[in-house]
N, C-alpha and C positions, 0 to 999 in steps of 0.2 A: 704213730702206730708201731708196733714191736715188730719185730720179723717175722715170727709166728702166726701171728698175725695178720701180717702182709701178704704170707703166703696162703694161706687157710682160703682171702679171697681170690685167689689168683688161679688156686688149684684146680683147677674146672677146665678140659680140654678133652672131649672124647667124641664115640660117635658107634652111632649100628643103624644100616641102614641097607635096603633090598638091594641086591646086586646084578648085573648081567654080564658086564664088558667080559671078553675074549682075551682081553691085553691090556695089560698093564697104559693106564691113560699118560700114554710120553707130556702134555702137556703139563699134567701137574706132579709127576713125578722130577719134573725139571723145576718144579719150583718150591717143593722142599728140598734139593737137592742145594739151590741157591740158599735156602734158609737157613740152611746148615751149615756150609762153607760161609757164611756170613758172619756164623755166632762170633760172639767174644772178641770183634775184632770194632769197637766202636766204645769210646766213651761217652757219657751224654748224663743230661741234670734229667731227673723224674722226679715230680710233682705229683703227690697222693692225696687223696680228699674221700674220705669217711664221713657218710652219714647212717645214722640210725641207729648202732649198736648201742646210747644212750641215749636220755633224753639231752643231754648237756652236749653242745654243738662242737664239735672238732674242729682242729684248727689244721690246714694243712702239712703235708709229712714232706721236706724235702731231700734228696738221694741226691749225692755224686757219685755216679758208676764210672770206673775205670778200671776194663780189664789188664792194663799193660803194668799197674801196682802188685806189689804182694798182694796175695789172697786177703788177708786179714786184713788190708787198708784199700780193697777193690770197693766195699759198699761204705761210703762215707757220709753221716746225716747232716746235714744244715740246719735242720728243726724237724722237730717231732712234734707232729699236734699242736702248730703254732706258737711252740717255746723252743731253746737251746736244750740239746738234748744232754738227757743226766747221764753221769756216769757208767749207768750200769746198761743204759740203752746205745753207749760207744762201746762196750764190752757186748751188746747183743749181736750188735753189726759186723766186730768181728767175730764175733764166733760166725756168723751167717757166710761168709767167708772162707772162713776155713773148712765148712762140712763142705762148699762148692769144690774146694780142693782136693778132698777126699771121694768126693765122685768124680771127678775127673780123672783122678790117676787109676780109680776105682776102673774107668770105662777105659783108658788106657792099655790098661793089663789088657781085659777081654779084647779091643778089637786087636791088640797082639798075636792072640790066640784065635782069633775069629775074624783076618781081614777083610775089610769090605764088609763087614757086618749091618743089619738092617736099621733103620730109623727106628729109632723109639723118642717117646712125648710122655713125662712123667705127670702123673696125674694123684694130687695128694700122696705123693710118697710109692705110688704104685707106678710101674711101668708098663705104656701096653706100646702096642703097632700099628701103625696103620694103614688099611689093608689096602695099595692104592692099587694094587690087579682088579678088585671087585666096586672099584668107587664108580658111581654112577653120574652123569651128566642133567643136572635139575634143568639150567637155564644157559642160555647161551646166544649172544650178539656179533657185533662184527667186530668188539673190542675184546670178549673176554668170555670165559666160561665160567659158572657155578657149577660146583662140584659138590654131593654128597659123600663122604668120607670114612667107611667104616672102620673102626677100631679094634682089634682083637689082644688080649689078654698074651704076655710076654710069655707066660707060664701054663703050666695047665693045660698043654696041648693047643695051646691059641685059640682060647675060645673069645666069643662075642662079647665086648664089652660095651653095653646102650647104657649107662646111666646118664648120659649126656649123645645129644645129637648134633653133630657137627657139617657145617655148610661153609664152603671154603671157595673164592671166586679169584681166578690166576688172569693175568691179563694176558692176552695173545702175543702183541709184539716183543714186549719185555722177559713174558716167561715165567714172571713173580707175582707170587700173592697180591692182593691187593685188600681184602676184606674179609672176616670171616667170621658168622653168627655160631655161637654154640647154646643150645637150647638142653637144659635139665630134664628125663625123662620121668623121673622117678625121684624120689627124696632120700638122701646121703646123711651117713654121719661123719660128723668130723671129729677128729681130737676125742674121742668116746663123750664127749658132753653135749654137742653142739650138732647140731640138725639142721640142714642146707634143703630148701625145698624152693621148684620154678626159678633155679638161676636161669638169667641169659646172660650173655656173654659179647661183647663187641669187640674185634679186634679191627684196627686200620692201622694198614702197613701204607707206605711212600718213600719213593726215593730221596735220599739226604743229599746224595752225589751221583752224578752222571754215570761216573765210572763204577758202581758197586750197586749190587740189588739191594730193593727195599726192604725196610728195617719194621717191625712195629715202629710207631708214635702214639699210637693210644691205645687205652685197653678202659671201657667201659664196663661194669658188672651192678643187676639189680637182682636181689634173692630175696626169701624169706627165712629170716635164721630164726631156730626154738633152741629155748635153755627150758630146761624141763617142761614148765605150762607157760613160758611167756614164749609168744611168736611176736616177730619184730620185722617190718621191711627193711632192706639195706638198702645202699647206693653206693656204690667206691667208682671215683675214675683217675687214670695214670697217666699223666702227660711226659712225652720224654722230647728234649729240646736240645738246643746246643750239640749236635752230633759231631763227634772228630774222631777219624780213624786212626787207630796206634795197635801197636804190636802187640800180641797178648805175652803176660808175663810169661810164660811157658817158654814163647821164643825167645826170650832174652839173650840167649849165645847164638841167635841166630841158624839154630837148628830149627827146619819145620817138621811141627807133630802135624799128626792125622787131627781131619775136623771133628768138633764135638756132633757125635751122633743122637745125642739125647735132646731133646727140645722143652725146656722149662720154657712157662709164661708164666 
């Protein structure tokens, strides 16, 4: 699978949903807090599996992620769709690389100018926020809460962003996510050719080590993609394994930058 690609089905993260709370929910406000100071600080192998977008079966897509390398050699393939990958697909990986690098320093500057700035979660190339003052309590045991989550638009006076509805479940003791549905509200277009309709979404997070919050390890995705008059089911799921903590390249001189504030899945 190409990078574009990769991301096209990844890009799905949003939410609008009724509000009441008074205050800001400390509970899971401490747990994207964790998810944030976590980023970029873990290498790990991620296994990709594509079905549908042809009749012709795909072969799994394998990633070594290591933020503590050059940008340009952080996402490195093992095989692409069950072959060694060609030339121009080790030249897509880095470029995928390098544009991370350019949003990084991109987000660098601003929280310079803006510290302490808000979480944002990029959503197909769009950035929204999520509004966790007005997030409301669906479910709730003696382990952990469900959370609905609303989204609002980074731009434009912060408006409401539902094209996806997101449900997000923090465990009590720990403090960190542990699972999180996102459901499609309405039908998307992607890349101007490609039409995303009924995504759901599956995230599960787990602790890797004792001493550090939970990480994703999976990210499950089923949609209906349209190319002009053909509608087509998908199914993609993302294994990520082998976790080891390392320094992000950034630190390398052993100076510490501020956490990444933006949250890609």
């Amino acid at each position: 699978m190409n990078p574009p690609m990769r991301w096209i089905l990844l890009a799905a993260l949003s939410a609008g949903m009724p509000a009441f709370a008074q205050e800001p929910p400390k509970l899971l406000g401490d747990a994207f807090e964790k998810l944030v100071e976590n980023q970029g600080h873990w290498s790990f192998r991620e296994s990709e599996s594509l079905q549908g977008l042809s009749r012709k079966a795909r072969g799994e897509t394998i990633l070594l992620v290591d933020p503590s390398k050059p940008y340009a050699e952080q996402y490195t393939p093992v095989q692409v769709e069950g072959r060694p990958p060609s030339a121009g697909e080790l030249s897509d990986f880095r470029e995928l690389g390098l544009k991370v690098e350019k949003q990084r320093m991109r987000e660098q500057r601003e929280s310079g100018s803006n510290p302490g700035g808000r979480l944002r979660i990029r959503i197909n190339s769009q950035e929204v926020t999520p509004d966790i003052e007005h997030a409301t309590v669906q479910a709730e045991d003696a382990e952990g809460v469900t959370f609905f989550v609303p989204l609002r638009t980074s731009a434009g006076g912060g408006s409401a962003f539902d094209t996806f509805r997101l449900t997000a479940r923090v465990n009590r003791a720990r403090r960190e996510f542990e699972h999180a549905t996102i459901r499609q509200s309405h039908p998307m277009r992607v890349a101007l050719i490609f039409s995303v309709a009924d995504a759901v979404i599956d995230l599960d997070l787990a602790p890797v080590d004792p001493k550090y919050p939970s990480v994703i390890t999976r990210i499950e995705q089923t949609a209906t993609v349209g190319l002009v008059f053909i509608r087509r089911p998908i199914s993609f799921e993302m294994l990520r394994s082998g976790f080891r903590r390392v320094a992000p390249y950034d630190e390398r001189f052993g100076v510490k930058i501020g956490p990444l504030r933006t949250i890609d899945f």
